[in-house]
C-alpha positions as MATLAB code, in Angstrom:
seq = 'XXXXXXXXXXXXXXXXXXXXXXXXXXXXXXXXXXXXXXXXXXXXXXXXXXXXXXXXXXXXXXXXXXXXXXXXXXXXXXXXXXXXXXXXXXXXXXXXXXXXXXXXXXXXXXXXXXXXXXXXXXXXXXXXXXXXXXXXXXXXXXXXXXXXXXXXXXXXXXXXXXXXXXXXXXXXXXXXXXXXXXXXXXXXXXXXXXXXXXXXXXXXXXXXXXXXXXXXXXXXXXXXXXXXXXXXXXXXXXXXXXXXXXXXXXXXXXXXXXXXXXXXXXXXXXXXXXXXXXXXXXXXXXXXXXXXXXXXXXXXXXXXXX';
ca = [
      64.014  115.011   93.914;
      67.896  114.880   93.726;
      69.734  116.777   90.562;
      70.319  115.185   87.567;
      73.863  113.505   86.980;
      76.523  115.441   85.974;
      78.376  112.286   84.252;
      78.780  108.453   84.682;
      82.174  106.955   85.833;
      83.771  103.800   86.447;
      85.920  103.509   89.009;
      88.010  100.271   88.531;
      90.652   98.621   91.270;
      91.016   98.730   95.246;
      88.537   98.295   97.858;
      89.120   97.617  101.768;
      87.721   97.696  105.008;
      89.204  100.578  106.519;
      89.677  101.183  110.726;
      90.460  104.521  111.052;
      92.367  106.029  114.303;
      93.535  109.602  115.500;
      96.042  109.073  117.662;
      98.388  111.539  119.420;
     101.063  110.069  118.404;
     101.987  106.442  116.676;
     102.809  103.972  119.403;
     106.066  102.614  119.820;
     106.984   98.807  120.287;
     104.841   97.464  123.290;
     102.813  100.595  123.694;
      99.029  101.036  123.953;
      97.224  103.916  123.144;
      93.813  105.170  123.274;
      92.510  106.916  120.382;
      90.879  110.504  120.344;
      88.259  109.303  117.946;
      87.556  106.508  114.908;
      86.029  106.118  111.914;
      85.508  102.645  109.993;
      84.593  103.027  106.020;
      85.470  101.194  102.577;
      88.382  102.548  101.257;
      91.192  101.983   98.832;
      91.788  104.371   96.046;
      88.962  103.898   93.689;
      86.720  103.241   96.518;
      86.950  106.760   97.714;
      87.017  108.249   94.470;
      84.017  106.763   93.477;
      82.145  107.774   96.675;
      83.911  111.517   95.977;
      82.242  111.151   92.345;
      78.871  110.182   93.011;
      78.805  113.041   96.413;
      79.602  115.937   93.704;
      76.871  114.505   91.533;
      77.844  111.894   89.609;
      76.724  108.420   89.051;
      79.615  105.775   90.185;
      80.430  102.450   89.641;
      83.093  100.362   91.369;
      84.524   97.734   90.066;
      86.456   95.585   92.648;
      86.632   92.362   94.395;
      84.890   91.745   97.551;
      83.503   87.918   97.428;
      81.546   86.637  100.339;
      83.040   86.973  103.445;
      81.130   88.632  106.491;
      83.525   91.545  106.000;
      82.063   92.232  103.020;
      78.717   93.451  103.992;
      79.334   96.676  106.185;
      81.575   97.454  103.460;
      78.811   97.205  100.541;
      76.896   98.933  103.350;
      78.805  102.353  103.361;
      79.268  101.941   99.561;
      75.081  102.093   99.052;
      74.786  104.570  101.926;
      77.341  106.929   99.344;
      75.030  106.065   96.541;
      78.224  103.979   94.432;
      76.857  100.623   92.378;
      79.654   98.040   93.436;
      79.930   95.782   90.903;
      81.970   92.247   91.921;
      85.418   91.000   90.197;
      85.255   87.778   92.447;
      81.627   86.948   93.999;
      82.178   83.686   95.018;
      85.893   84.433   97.105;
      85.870   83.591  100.462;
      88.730   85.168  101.823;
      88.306   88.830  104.206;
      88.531   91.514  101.580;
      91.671   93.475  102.294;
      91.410   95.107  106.066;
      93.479   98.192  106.427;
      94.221   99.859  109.690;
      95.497  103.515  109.905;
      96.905  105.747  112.858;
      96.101  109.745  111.839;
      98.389  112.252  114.384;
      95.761  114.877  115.111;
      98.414  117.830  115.782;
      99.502  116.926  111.502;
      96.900  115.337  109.991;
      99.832  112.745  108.736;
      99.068  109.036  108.558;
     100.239  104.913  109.105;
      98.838  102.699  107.071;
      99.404   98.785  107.142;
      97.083   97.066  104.928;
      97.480   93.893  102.399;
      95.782   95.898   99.290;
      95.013   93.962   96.730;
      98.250   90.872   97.010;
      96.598   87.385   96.775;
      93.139   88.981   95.179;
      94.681   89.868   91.711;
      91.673   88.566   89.095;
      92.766   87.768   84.920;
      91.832   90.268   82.693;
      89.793   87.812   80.591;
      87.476   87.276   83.635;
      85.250   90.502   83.291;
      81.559   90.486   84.152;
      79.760   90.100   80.268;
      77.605   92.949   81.252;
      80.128   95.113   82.006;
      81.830   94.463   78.912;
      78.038   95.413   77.103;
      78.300   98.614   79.101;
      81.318   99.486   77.754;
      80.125   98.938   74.184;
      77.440  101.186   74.088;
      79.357  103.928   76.007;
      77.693  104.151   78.988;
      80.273  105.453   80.940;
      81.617  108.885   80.144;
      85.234  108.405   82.350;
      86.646  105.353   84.067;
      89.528  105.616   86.684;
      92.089  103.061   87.239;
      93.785  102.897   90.554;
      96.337  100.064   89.387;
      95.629   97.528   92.306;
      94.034   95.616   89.169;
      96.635   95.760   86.856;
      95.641   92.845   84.110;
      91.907   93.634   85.010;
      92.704   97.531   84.404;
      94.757   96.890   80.986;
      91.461   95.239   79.590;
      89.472   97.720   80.464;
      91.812  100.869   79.709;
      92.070   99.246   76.380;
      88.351   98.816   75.164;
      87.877  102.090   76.800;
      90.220  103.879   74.795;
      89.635  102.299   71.182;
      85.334  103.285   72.183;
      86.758  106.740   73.298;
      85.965  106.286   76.444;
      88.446  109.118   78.633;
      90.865  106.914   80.996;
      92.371  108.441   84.159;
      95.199  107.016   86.022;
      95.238  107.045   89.528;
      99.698  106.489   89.862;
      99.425  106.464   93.553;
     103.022  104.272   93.166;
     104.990  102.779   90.655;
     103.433   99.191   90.434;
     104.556   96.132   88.112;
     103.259   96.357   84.442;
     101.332  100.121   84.950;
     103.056  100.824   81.751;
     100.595   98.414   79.323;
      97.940  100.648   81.296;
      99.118  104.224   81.083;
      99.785  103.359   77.042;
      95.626  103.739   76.881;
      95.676  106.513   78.782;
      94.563  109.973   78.444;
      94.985  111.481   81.856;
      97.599  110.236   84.078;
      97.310  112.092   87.824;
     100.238  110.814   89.599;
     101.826  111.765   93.329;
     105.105  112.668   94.339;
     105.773  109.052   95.209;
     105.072  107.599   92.018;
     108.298  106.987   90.391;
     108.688  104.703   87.648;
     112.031  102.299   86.964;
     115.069  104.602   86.181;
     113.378  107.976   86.568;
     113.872  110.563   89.140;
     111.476  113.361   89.990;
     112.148  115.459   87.462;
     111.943  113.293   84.665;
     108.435  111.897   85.347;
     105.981  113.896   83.336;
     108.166  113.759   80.524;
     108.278  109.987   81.165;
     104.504  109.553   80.930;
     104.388  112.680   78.088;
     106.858  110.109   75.945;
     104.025  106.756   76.610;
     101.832  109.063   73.978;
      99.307  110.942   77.254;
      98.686  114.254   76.306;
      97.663  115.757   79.604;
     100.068  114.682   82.893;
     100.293  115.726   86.279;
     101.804  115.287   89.952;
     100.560  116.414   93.130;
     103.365  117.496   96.115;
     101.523  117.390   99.140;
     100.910  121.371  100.264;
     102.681  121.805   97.075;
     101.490  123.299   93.864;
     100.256  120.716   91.658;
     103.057  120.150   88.263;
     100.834  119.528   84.854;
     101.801  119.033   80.887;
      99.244  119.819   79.059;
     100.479  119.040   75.400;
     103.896  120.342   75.161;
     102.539  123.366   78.150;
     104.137  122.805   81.480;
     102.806  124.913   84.547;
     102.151  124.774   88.149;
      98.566  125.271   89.854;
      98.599  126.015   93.558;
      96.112  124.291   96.020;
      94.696  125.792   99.071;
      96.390  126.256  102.275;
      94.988  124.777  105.297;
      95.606  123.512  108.488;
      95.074  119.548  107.969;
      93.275  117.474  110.357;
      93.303  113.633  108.701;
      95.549  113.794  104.985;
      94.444  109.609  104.534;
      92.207  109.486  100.981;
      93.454  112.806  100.224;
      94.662  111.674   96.918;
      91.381  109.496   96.571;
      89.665  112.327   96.601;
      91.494  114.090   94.310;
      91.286  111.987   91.691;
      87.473  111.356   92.066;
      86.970  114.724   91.751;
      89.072  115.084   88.636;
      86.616  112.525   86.740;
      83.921  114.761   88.090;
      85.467  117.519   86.645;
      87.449  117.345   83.905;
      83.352  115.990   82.275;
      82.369  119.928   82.727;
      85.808  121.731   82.263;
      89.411  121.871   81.187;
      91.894  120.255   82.385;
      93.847  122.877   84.355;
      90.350  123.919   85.940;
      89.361  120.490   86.853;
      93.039  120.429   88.606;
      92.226  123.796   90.395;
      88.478  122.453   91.457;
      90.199  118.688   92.105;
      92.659  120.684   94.850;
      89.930  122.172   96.809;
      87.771  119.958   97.247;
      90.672  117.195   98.681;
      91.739  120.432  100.976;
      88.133  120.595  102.742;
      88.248  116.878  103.235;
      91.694  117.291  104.823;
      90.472  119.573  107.508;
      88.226  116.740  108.701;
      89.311  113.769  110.737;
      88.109  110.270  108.385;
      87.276  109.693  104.668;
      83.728  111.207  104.444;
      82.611  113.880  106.927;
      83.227  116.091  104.959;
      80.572  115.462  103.233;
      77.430  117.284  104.364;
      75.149  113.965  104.036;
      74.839  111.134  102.089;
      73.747  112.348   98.370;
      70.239  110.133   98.515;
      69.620  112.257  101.985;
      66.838  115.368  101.912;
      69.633  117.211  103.676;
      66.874  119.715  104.780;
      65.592  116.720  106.772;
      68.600  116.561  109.157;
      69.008  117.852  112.392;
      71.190  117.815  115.214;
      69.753  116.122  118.420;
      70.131  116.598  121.544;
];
């Protein structure tokens, strides 16, 4: 018998199909390559959160559009197999879900990515599934996470969510049209160095996001110590140092582990705990083996064969 959960989340936005390459080094114009080794999984920002969530012990729900397309299916697939509840903003679309493929240089860990995301799949705010509306009412979710791929789907929710008291986090991956109605119900807003929002430059975005009324801010650098507000407290935390194998989801993972920890801790320590669990996933090559086994597994059932 598993352990109980440690907290419910909803993870709302972003989820793909993704092909996953190492490569020694990115082709050029013309060239072909043969990779050292692939992975395929769902991915997208929310998707791996939610998978990061539910693996530390939590119990996830994604909220994304999929519809009905073959593609669809081995990505539900890896979600059940990660023990995440998908839960679909279009069931009836026909189009592929968004397919993403992404080359991983094995001497740096550092990624290409070319992917659609979420353009042409963008669903009304006012189109919510009634029951998960009910679920939000009686509080059955203790955080919800909100990549932004969403955006009017994401301002409903970050809304209800914060008039029930419901925490919000902010996934601020990039600066994307109309984040700010979002990150003005927002209580945590965990941002990377790339998100920069209109007429701000580095230096001015924490205070930028302090000044939309969010108490407790952050950016991540990479390698780099992590920069917080906490209230009117500024400070750095450092994050481990490793040798990286695959960075792609790093920030994914980051965030998921956030909502998983910032339900048992402060908010500095959930940063500190956040850090080290994306740095062991970043010294293995694709999204989830680093991961012992899938958190429905008896682990103590598993061998190696052979």
């Amino acid at each position: 018998m598993g352990e109980p959960s440690k907290g419910r989340g909803l993870f709302v936005g972003l989820t793909t199909l993704d092909l996953i390459y190492q490569v020694e080094a990115v082709p050029t114009s013309n060239q072909k390559v043969v990779a050292q080794d692939v992975a395929i999984a769902a991915g997208g920002p929310a998707t791996n959160a939610a998978v990061t969530f539910a693996h530390l012990g939590g119990d996830a729900m994604l909220l994304s559009s999929l519809g009905r397309h073959p593609i669809a299916g081995p990505i539900r697939a890896d979600l059940a197999t990660w023990g995440v509840q998908h839960l679909d903003l279009d069931p009836e679309r026909q189009a592929s879900p968004a397919v993403s493929s992404i080359l991983v240089t094995a001497a740096t860990g550092d990624r290409a990515v070319v992917s659609r995301n979420a353009v042409g799949a963008q669903v009304a705010g006012d189109r919510l599934p009634a029951d998960l509306m009910q679920a939000l009412k009686e509080r059955r979710f203790d955080v919800v996470l909100l990549d932004g791929h969403q955006m009017a789907v994401s301002e409903a929710i970050a809304q209800q969510s914060k008039a029930l008291g419901i925490p919000v986090v902010v996934d601020g991956g990039s600066w994307k049209p109309s984040f700010g109605a979002v990150l003005r119900h927002t209580d945590y807003a965990i941002c990377s160095a790339n998100f920069l929002p209109p007429e701000c430059d580095s230096a001015d975005v924490l205070p930028y996001l302090r000044s939309l009324g969010i108490a407790q801010v952050a950016r991540t650098h990479g390698s780099q110590p992590v920069e917080y507000l906490n209230g009117e407290q500024a400070g750095q935390i450092a994050v481990p140092t490793i040798s990286p194998v695959d960075t792609l989801g790093a920030g994914d993972i980051f965030h998921g582990a956030f909502c998983y920890f910032i339900l048992q801790t402060g908010f500095e320590a959930a940063i500190a705990q956040a850090a080290q669990v994306a740095a062991r996933a970043c010294q293995f090559f694709g999204p989830r083996r680093w991961m012992d086994a899938p958190p429905h597994l008896d682990k103590s059932s598993l061998s190696n064969e052979g």
